[in-house]
C-alpha positions as a Markdown table, in Angstrom:
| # | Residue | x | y | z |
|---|---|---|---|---|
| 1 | Unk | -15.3 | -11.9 | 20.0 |
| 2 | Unk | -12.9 | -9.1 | 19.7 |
| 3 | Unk | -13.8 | -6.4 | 22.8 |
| 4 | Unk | -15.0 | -2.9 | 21.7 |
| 5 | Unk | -11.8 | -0.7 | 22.7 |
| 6 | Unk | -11.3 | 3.3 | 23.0 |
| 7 | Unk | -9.2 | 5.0 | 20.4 |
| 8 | Unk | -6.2 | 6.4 | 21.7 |
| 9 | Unk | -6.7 | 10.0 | 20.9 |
| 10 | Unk | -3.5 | 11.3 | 19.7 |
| 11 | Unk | -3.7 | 15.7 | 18.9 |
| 12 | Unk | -2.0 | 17.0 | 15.7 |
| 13 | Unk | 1.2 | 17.9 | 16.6 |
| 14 | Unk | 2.0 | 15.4 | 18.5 |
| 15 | Unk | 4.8 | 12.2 | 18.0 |
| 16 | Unk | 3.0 | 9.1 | 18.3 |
| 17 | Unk | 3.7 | 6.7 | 20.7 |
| 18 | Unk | 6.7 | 4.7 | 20.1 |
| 19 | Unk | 5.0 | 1.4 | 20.8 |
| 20 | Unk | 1.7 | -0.3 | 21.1 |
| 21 | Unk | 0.0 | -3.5 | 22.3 |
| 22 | Unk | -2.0 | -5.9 | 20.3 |
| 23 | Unk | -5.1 | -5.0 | 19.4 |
| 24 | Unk | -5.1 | -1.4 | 19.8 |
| 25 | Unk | -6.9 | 1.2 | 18.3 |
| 26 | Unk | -5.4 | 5.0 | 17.4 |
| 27 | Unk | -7.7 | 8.1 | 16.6 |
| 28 | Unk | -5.2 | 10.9 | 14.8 |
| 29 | Unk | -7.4 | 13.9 | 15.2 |
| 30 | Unk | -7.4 | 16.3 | 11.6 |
| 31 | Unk | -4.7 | 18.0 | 11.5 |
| 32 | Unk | -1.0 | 17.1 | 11.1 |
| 33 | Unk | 0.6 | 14.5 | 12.9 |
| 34 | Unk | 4.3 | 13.3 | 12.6 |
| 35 | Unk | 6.5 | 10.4 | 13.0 |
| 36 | Unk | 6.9 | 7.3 | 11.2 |
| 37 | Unk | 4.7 | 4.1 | 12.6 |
| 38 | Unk | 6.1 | 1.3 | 12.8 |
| 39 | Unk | 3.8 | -2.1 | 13.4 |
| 40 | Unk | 4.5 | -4.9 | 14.2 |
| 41 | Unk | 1.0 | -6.6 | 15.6 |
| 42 | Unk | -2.7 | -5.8 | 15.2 |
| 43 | Unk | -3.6 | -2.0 | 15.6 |
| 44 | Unk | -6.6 | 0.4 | 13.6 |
| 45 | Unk | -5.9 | 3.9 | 13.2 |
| 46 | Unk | -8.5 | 6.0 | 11.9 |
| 47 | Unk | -7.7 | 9.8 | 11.0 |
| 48 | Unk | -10.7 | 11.4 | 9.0 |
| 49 | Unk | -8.9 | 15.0 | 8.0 |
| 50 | Unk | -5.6 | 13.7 | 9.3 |
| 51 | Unk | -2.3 | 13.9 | 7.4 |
| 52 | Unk | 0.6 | 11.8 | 9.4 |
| 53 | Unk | 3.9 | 12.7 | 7.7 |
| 54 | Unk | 7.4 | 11.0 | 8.6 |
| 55 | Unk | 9.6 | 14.0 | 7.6 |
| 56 | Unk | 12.1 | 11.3 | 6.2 |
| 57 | Unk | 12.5 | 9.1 | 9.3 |
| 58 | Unk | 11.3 | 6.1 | 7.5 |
| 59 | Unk | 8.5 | 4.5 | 5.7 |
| 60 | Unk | 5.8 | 6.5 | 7.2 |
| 61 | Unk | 3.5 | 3.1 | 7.9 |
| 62 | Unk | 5.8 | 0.0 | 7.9 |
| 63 | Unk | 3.9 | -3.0 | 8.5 |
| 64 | Unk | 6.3 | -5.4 | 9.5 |
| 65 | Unk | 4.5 | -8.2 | 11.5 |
| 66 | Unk | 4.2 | -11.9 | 10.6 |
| 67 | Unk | 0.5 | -12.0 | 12.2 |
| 68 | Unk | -2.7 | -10.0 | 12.5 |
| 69 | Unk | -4.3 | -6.8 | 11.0 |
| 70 | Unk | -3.4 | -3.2 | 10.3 |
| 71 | Unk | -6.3 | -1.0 | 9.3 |
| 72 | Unk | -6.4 | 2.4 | 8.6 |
| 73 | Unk | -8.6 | 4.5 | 7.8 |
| 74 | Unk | -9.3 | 8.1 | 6.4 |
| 75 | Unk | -5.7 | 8.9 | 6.5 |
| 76 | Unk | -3.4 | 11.2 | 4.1 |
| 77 | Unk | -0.2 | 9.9 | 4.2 |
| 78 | Unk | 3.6 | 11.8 | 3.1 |
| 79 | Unk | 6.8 | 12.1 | 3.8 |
| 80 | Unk | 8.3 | 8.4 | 3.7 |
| 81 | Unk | 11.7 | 7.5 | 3.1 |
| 82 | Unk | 12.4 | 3.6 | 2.8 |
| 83 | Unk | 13.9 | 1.4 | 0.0 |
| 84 | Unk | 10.7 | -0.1 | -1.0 |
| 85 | Unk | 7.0 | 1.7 | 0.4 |
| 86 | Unk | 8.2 | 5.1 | 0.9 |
| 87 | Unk | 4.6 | 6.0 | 2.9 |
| 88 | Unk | 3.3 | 2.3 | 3.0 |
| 89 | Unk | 5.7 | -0.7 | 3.3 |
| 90 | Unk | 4.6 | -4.7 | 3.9 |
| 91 | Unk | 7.6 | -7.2 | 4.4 |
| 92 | Unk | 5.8 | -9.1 | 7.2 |
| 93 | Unk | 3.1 | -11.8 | 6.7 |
| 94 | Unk | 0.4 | -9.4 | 8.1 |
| 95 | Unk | -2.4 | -8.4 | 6.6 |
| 96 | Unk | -2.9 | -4.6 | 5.8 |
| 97 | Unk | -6.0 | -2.8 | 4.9 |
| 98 | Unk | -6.4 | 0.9 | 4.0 |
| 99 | Unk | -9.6 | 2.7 | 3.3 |
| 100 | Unk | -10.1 | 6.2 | 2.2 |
| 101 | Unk | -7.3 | 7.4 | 2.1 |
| 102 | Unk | -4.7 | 9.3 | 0.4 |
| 103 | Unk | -0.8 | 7.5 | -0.4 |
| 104 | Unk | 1.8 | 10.3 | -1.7 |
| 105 | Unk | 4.9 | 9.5 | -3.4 |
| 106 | Unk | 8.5 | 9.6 | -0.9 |
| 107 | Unk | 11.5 | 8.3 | -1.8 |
| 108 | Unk | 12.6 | 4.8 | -2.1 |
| 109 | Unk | 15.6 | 3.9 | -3.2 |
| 110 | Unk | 14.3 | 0.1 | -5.1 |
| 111 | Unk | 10.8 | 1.5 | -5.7 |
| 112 | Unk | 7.0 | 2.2 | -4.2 |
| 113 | Unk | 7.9 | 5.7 | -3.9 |
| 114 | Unk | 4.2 | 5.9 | -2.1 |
| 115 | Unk | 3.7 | 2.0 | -1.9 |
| 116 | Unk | 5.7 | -1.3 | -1.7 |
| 117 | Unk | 4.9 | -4.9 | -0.5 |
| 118 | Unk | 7.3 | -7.9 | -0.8 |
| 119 | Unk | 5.2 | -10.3 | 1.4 |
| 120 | Unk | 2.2 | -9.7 | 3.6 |
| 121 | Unk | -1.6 | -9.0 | 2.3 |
| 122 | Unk | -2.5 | -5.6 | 1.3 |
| 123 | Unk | -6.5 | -4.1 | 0.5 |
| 124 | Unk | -6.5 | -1.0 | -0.7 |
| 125 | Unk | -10.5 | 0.3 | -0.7 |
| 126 | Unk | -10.9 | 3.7 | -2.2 |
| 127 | Unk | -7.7 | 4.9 | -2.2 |
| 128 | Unk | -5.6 | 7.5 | -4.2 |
| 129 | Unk | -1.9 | 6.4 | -4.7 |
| 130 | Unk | 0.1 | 9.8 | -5.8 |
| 131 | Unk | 3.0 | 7.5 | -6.9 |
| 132 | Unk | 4.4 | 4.2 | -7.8 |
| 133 | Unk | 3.2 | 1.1 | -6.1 |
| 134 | Unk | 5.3 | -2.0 | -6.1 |
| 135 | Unk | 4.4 | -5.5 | -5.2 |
| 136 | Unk | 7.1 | -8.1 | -5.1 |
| 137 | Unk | 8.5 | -11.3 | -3.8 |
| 138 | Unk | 5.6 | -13.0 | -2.7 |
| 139 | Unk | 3.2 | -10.2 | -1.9 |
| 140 | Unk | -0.6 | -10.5 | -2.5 |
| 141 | Unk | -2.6 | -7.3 | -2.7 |
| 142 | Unk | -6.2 | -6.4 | -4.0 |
| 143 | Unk | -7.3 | -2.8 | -5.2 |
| 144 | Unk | -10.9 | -1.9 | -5.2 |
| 145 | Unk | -12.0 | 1.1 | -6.9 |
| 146 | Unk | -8.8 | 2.8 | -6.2 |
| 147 | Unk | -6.5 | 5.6 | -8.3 |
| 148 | Unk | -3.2 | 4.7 | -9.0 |
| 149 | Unk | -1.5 | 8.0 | -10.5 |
| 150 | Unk | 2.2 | 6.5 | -11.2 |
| 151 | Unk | 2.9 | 3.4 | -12.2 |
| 152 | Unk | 2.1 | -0.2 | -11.1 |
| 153 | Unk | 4.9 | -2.4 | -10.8 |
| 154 | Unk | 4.5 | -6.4 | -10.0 |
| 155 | Unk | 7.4 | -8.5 | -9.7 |
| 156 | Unk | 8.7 | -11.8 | -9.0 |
| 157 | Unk | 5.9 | -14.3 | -7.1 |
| 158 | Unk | 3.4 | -11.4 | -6.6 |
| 159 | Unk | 0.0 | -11.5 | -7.3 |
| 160 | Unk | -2.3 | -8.5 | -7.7 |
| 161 | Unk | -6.5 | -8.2 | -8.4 |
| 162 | Unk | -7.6 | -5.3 | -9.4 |
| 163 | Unk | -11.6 | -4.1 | -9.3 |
| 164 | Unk | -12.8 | -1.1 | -10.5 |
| 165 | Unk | -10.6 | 2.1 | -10.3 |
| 166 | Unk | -8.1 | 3.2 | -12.6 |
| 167 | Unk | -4.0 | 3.2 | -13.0 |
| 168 | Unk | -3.2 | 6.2 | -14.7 |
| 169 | Unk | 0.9 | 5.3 | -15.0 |
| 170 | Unk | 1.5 | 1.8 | -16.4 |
| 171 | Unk | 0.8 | -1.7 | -15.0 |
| 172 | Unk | 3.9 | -3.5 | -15.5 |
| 173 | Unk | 4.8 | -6.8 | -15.1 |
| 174 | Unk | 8.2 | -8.6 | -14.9 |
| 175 | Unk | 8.9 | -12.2 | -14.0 |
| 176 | Unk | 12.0 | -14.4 | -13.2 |
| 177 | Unk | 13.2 | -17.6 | -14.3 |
| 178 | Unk | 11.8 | -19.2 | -11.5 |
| 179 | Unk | 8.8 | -17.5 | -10.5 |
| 180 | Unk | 5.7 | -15.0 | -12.8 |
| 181 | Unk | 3.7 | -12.5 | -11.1 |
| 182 | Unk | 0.2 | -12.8 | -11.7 |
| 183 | Unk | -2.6 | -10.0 | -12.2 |
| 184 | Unk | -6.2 | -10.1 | -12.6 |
| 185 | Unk | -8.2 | -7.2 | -13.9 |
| 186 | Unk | -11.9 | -6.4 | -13.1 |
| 187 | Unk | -13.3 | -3.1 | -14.7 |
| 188 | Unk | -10.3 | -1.5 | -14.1 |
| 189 | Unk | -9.5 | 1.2 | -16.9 |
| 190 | Unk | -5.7 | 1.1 | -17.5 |
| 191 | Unk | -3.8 | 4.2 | -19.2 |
| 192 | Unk | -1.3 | 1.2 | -20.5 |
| 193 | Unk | 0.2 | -2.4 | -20.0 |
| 194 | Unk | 3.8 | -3.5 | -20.3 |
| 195 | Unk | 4.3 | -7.2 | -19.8 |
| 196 | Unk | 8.3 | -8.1 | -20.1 |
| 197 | Unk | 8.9 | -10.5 | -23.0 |
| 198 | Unk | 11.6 | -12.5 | -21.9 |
| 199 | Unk | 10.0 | -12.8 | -18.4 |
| 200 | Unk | 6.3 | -12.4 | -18.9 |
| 201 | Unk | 3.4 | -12.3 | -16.0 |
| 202 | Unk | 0.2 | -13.7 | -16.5 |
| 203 | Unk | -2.6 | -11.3 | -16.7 |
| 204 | Unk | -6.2 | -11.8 | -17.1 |
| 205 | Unk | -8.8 | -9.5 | -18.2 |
| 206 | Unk | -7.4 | -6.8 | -20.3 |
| 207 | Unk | -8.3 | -6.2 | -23.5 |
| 208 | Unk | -6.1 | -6.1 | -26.1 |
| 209 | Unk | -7.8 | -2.4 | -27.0 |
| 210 | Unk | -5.2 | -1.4 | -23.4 |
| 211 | Unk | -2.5 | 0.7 | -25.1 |
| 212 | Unk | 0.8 | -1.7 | -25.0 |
| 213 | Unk | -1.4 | -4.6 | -24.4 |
């Protein structure tokens, strides 16, 4: 059984720490916080009425263990810059789960202006996405009741299940020779569907009333 721990209470205003040990637990009071965080073993961070903003100096949550769990919680996050996951990036094994909160769009030079996985496990629960989210390589991620106001991408191996909620952009899909990705839709109202011809995904549950379907 995992001990109760104290939150690290961390002001607005204030950097946040540069590193920290397994199995901690972070408490951004509201306001604004910056700095990028960068993870790389178990950690919660809850931030009711907190914005934590990277001001360009990376992804502005990069997830990039191979073991354990990120949670967040409550949290508005901006100001990314990364390649893929502007303000959320997974390319370690870890599993990530957000919760309430609020994923604005950065910039990222291959995509996921707000979110990008290429491995790792990603739960979104009641979250807005003000951007693209990209999944690829082998990522797995589930949405539940969540907004997605840009466009959904899925590429390569990745796999997607989404309940509830609604994708406002376009859920796209786009295979390779080798590998499909793979999405299954539960409820989920979607403005439109592209799925590439030449190298098609499998999706399940959408009805062929989707626009594009």
């Amino acid at each position: 059984m995992h001990p109760i721990l104290t939150p690290l209470r961390v002001e607005p205003g204030a950097d946040l720490p540069e590193s920290l040990p397994a199995d901690s637990a972070v408490l951004l009071l509201p306001g604004a916080h910056r700095g990028a965080l960068f993870v790389e073993a178990a950690l919660q961070v809850d931030g009711a009425g907190a914005t934590l903003d990277a001001h360009g100096r990376g992804a502005t949550v990069h997830a990039a263990g191979d073991e354990g769990l990120l949670r967040i919680v409550g949290l508005r996050l901006r100001g990314g810059r990364s390649e893929l996951g502007a303000c959320l990036r997974v390319d370690g094994d870890m599993g990530v789960e957000a919760e309430g909160c609020v994923i604005e769009a950065g910039l990222a030079g291959q995509g996921g202006d707000a979110v990008g996985a290429l491995r790792g496990r990603l739960r979104l629960v009641g979250c807005q996405v003000l951007g693209e989210l990209m999944l690829t390589g082998v990522a797995e991620a589930e949405l539940v009741n969540c907004v997605v106001e840009g466009d959904l991408k899925l590429r390569e191996g990745a796999s997607l299940r989404l309940v509830g909620g609604a994708v406002r952009g376009t859920l796209d899909l786009r295979g390779t020779t080798t590998r499909a990705p793979t999405c299954t839709v539960e409820g989920t109202a979607l403005a439109a569907l592209r799925n590439d011809p030449r190298l098609p995904g499998l999706v399940m549950g959408v009805s062929a009333t989707v626009p594009g379907a």
